[in-house]
N, C-alpha and C positions, 0 to 999 in steps of 0.2 A: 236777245230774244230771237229765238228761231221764225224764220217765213213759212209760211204755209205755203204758199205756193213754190218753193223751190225743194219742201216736201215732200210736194205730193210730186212731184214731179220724177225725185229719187226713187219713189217709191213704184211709182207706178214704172218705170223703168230696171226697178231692184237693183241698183249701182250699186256697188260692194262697199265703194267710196265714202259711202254714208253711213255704212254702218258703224251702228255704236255713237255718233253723230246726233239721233234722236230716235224716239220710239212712237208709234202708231200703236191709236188703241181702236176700237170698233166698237160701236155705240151699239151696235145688233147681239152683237156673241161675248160683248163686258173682257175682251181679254188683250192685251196691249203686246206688237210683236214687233220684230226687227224688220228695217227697209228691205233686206232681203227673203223674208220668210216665202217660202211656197206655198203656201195656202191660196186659195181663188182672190185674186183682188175685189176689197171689199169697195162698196159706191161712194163717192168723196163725199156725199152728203153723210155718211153715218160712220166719217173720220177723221179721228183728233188726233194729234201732235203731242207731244211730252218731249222735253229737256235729257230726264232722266227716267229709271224706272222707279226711283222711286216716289217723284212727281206722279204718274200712271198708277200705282197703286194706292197713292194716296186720293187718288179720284174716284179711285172704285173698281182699277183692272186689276186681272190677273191675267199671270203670265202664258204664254202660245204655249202649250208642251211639244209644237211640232218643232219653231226655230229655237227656244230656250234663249228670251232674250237675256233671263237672269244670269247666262253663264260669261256674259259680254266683260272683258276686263273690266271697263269704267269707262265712262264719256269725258268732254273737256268741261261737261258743268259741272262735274264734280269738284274738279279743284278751284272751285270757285274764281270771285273776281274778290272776294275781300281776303285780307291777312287772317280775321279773324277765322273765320270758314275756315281756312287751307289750315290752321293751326288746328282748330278741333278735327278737322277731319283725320289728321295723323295721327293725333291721339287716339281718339277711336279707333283706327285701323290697327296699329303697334301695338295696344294694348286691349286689355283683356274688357272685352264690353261689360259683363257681368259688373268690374266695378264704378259705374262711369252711372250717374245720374245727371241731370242736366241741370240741376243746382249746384251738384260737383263740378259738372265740366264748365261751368260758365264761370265759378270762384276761380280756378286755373287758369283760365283766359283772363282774369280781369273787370267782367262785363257781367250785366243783368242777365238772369236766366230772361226775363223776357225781350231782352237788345238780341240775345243769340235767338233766339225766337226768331224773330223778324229777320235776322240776317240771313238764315237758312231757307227760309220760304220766299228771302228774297234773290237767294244765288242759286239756289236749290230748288225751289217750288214746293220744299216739304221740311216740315218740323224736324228739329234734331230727333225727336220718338219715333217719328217715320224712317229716316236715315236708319237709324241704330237698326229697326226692327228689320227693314226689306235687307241689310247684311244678313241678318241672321237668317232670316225667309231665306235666301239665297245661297248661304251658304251650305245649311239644312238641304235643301233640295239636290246640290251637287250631291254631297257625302249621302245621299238617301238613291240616286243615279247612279254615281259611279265608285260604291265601295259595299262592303257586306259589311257594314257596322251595325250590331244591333239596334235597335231605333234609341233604347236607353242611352247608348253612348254620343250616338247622331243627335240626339236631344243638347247633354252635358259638351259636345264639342263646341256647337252653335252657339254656345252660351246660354239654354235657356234652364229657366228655375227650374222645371218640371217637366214630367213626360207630357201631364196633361195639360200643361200651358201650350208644348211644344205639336199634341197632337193637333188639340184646337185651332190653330194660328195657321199649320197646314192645311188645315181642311178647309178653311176659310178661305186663305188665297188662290190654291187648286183646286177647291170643290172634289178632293180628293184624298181620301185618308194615305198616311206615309205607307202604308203598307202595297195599296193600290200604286202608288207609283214605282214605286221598287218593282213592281211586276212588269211596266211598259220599259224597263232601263234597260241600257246596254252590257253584254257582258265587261262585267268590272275587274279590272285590273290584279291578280294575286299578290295578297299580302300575306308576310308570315305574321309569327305570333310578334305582339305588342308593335307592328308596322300598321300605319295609315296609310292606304296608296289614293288619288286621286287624279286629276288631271285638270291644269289650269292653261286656259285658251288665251288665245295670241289675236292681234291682229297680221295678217300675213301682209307683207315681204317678212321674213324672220331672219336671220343670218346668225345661226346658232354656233356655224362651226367658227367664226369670229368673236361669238361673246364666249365662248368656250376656252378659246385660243388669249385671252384680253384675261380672263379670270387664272388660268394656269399659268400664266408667268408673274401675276401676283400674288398666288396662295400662298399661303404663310404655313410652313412645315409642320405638319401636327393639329394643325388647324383646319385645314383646308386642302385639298385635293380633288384633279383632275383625273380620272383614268376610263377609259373605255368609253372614252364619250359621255360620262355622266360626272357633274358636277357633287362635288360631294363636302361637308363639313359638321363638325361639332357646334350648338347652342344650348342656352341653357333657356330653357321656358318654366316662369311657376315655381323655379327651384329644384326642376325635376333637370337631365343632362340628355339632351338628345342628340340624333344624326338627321342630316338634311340631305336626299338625296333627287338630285334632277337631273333629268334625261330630254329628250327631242323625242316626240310624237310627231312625225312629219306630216303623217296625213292626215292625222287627226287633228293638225294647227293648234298645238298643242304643247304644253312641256308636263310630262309623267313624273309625279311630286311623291316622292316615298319619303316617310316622317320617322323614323325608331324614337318612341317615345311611352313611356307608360305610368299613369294613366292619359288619355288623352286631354283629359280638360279642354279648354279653351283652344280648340284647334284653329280659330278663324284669326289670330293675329300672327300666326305665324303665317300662314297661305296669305294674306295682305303684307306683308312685308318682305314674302321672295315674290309678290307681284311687281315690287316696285323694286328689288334686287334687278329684276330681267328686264323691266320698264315695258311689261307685257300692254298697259291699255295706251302706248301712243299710236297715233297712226300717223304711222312711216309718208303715207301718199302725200299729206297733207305738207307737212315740213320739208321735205323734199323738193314740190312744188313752187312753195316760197326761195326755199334756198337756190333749185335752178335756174333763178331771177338772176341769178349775180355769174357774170362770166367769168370767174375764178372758182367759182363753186360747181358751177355745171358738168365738166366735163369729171369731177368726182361723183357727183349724185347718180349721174349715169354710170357708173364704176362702181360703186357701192349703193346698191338701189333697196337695203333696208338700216336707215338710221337707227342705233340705239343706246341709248347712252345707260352704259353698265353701272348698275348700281352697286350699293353695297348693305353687308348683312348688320354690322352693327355703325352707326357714325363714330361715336370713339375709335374702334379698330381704325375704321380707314383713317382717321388723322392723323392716331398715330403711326400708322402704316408711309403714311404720305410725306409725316415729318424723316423718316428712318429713311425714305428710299430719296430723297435727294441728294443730290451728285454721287450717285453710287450705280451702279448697276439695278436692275431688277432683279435678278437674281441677289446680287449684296443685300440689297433690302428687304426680301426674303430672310433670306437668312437672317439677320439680324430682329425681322421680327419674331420666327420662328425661335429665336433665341431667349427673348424676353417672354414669350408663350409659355417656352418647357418651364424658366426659372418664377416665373409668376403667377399662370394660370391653373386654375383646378385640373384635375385628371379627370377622365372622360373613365364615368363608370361603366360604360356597355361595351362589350368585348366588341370589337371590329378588326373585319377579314384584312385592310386596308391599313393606313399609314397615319388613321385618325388616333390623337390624344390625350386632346388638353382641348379646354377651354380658350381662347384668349382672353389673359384678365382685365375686370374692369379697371374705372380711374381709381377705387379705393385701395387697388393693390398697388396701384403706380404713383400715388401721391409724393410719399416718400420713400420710393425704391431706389437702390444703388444698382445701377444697372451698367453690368459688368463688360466692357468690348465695345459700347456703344460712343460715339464723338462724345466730348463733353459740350457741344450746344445742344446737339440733339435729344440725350440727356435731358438737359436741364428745358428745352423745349415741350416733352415730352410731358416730367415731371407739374410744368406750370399749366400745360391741357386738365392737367388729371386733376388737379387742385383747383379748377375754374368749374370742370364739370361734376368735381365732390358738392363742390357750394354752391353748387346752383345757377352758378354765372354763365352759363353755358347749358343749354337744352334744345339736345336734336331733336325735340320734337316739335321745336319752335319754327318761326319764318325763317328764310334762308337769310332776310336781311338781318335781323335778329343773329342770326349765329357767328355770320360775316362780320358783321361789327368787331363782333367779341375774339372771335379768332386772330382776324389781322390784328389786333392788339395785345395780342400776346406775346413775348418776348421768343423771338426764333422761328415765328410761323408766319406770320405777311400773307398778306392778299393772295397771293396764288396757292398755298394750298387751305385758306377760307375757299375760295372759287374751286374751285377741286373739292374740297367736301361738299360744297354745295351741289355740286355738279351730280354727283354719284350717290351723295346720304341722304340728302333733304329733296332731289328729282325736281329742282331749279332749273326749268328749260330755258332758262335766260341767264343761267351761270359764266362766267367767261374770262378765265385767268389772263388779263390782257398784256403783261409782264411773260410771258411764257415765250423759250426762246423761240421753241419750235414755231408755234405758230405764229409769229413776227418775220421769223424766215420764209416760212411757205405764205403769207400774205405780201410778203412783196416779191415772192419770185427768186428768192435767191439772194437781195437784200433786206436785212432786218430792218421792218420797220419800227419806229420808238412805241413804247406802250399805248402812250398818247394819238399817235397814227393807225394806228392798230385799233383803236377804241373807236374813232372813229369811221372808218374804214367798216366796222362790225356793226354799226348804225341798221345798215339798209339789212341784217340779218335776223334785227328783234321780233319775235318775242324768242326766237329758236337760236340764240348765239351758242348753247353746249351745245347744241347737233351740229352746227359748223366748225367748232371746235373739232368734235367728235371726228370728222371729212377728213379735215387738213392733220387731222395727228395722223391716221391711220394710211393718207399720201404719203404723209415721211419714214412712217414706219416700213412701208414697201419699197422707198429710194434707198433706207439705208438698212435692209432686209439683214445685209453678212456682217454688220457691224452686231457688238454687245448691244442688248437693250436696254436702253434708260426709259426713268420715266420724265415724259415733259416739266423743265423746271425752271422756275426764276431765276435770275444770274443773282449769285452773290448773297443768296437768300439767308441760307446760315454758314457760311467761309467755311475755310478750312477747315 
């Protein structure tokens, strides 16, 4: 539960620190805004506190159009404190809300539509109907701000049935038809024909040219590419074959998201899942602060003063990505995925200027594929993911403990790259491949310590052990700059 008095305190102060942290609403003018917003401070008597925004709306606010608190990545209440919460909430996010009822999404969880009830107003302070809806409200409002979409399709991306469900619902929250707001927007980004452009905000420290530099020497050829400073790759949404393209808005605190995609449909689960690709709602200050507790850690936090730990576009890809690039170069595993890509994945139907061309395929094309150049553990490592995640046995959409299980017990995969997918697919800030040579090395200085020593050792770093991960890989990666790159790996994990 949040303090009011250490609230009001931020706020009347405007710390940057806190934003995103919680929201102020104002009993006088009904409308709820960030610790930072520039508007006149209003009297502590006629100001209330909110978790989330969509707690604040579900109380009766609507959003500041001066600070736009709706545009805030996400707070930490969002990812709840229960399994169940953090599971539906990826669902929702990944997927397409249009088909998600909350009798639906609670039979998938396991649980009574009325147990998810309570546990959202309990970690949340608002109904899963409220969650779903203020996404949509929010998301709506971006693409109605920052793109020239006709409102028809700004309606259909959001997810919603209708134009006049979609009109209504804005007009209610803003006290402003979609049309009146598009008029107060900033000039929007050019898009060509059948392209989305928009812009998804950061918390700043941001260290773009390191997740840039972290994603290009793992792209997978065909798949994925670097160039010009903009990150680029092929997905499939809805059945339809798109391009994902991102760039660095520096001053806008910002990454500039272009989508080649048409028709748009559901555009809000692809923008929530390159949120959590760049791990755009952590705040860097906070973690940071924890970690420079530890004097083994401090003189990197000081050194790398924006933690982020890189996520990834699909969970399958990176497993199998993760299973391929052990003891190998990064480049070798590159290549070798790029390999399995051209010979397995669909072709990419939209001409591109670039090196884009395939798909990477799912687990149904990998179940039983003979996959040619590849080690025979890796292989048959490989083959036994695909056949875990055809049946079900296996679902990134699940809890990371959930997936962990299931992975290390797969034949050729083990614990560290379970921890590894965790780390980067399922945004597990407590991920922690304790088995990893590297970081046994840079934990003791130069000697390895055992995994066991290592574990704990990484005690005093929870709840944030991937962002210390994160420190000490990218120390050693700067000691051994002129060497090949590997990627960090367990000894012995799958032999020769």
């Amino acid at each position: 539960m949040i303090d009011a008095r250490v609230c009001n305190r931020a706020r009347l102060a405007r710390d940057t620190r806190f934003d995103g942290r919680f929201f102020i609403a104002v009993l006088s003018t009904g409308i709820y805004c960030r610790p930072i917003c520039p508007s006149p401070t209003a009297k502590r008597a006629n100001v209330r506190f909110y978790e989330s925004a969509a707690e604040a709306i579900a109380a009766g606010f609507r959003p500041c159009l001066r600070c736009r608190p709706e545009t805030l990545p996400g707070t930490p209440a969002w990812f709840g404190t229960s399994a169940t919460v953090a599971r539906a909430l990826r669902i929702l996010t990944e997927e397409t809300l249009l088909t998600h009822s909350v009798a639906g999404l609670s039979r998938r969880l396991g649980v009574s539509a009325r147990h998810l009830h309570r546990l959202f107003l309990a970690h949340l302070g608002a109904s899963p109907i409220a969650v779903i809806r203020t996404w949509r409200l929010n998301f709506a409002k971006g693409l109605i701000s920052d793109t020239d979409l006709p409102m028809s399709l700004v309606a259909q991306a959001a997810g919603f049935g209708s134009v006049r469900r979609f009109n209504d619902s804005i007009r209610q929250l803003y006290g402003k038809t979609p049309t009146a707001l598009r008029r107060m927007k900033v000039p929007a980004l050019k898009a060509g024909q059948d392209q989305y452009v928009f812009r998804a905000a950061y918390h700043p420290p941001f260290d773009w040219d390191w997740l840039l530099d972290f994603l290009r020497t793992r792209a997978i050829p065909g798949v994925e590419e670097v160039a010009s400073g903009v990150y680029r790759r092929t997905f499939e949404h809805e059945g339809r074959r798109g391009i994902l393209e991102v760039g660095h808005a520096r001053d806008a605190r910002a990454l500039d998201v272009r989508i080649r995609l048409s028709p748009p449909l559901s555009l809000l689960p692809i923008v929530s899942r390159l949120r959590a690709m760049f791990d755009l709602a952590t705040d860097v200050s906070v973690i940071a602060a924890h970690l420079c507790r530890d004097p083994l850690l401090a003189p990197l936090v000081r050194r790398y003063p924006a933690p982020r730990v890189p996520g990834a576009w699909d969970g399958f890809e990176l497993a199998v990505r993760a299973i391929l690039g052990q003891q190998v170069t990064l480049a070798g595993g590159s290549a070798l995925a790029g390999r399995i890509a051209l010979q397995f994945g669909a072709a990419l139907s939209l001409p591109d200027s670039g090196t884009l061309a395939v798909l990477f395929p799912g687990p149904e094309a990998l179940s039983d594929a003979h996959l040619q150049g590849i080690p025979r553990a890796r292989a048959q490592a490989i083959r036994a993911l695909a056949r875990a995640t055809t049946a079900g046995q296996i679902s990134f959409a699940g809890t990371a403990e959930e997936v962990i299980a299931v992975l290390a017990a797969l034949p050729g995969v083990g614990d560290w790259t379970a921890q590894y997918v965790a780390m980067r697919a399922l945004r597990a800030p407590d991920a922690f491949p304790a088995g990893d040579l590297v970081l046994r090395r840079m934990a003791g200085r130069g000697r390895p310590l055992s995994a066991a020593a290592l574990r704990a050792r990484a005690e005093r770093w929870r709840p944030w052990r991937a962002y210390a991960a994160i420190y000490l890989w990218r120390a050693a990666a700067d000691e051994t700059s002129g060497a090949a790159a590997r990627e960090p790996a367990e000894e012995g994990l799958l032999g020769a």
